[in-house]
N, C-alpha and C positions, 0 to 999 in steps of 0.2 A: 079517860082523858089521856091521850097520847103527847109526843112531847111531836112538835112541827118539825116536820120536813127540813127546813132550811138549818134549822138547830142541830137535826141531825149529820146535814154533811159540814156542821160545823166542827163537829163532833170530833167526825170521824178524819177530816182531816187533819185537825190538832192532835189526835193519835197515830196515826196513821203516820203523817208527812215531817210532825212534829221530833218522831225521835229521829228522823233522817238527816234533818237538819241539823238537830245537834253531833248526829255523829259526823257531818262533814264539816260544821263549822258555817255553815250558809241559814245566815236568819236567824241567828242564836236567839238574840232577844224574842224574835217575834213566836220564836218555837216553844222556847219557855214560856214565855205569857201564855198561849192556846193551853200547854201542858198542865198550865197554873192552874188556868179557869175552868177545867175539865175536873182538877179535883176540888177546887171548889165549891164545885157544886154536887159534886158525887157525895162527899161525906156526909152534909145536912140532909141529903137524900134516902141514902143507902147505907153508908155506916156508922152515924153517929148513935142507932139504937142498939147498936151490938157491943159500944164501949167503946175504951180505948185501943187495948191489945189485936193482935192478929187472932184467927183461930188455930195457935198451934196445934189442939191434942186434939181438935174435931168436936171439942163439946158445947159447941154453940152454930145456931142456924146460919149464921155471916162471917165477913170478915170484919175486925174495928178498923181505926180510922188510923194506925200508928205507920205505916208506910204512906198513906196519903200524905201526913204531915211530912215525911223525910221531903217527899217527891216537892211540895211543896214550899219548903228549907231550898231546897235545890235551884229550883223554878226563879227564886228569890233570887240565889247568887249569881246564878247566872243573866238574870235581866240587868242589874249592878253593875257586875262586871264584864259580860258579854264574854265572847268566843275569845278563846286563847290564842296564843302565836302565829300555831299552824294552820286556825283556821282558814276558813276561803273569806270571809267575813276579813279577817286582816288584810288578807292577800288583795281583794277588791280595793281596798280602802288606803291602800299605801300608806300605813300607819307603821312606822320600823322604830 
């Protein structure tokens, strides 16, 4: 059972396109959200059987789920509070 086509360039562009945005500041919200829901669904998936920790010393087959949560903390604030000053996100939006 493979995961659909459409899922996949859903995917891919929430990774892909997602950290571009936040580094310009363009679509902050919408970039975090894809960012969100990518690990979302990764952990239940892929790392919640390997724990919580990373595999720092290499003696386990995965990684845990402890950087997903960061990224996800993250994903968090910035839908909240959205792109900062400098973004283009402000700059469209004539918010001063």
């Amino acid at each position: 059972m493979g995961i659909p086509g459409v899922l996949v360039l859903l995917v891919f562009a929430a990774e892909f396109l997602g950290p571009l945005g936040l580094i310009a500041g363009l679509l902050t919200r919408v970039a975090a959200a894809g960012i969100m829901s990518v690990m979302l669904v990764a952990v239940p998936m892929l790392h919640w059987q390997h724990g919580f920790f990373m595999n720092w010393f290499g003696s386990q087959k995965g990684e845990g789920f402890e950087y997903h949560l960061l990224v996800i903390a993250i994903a968090i604030a910035l839908i909240i509070k959205g792109g900062g000053a400098l973004s283009v996100d402000r700059i469209l939006s004539d918010k001063k």
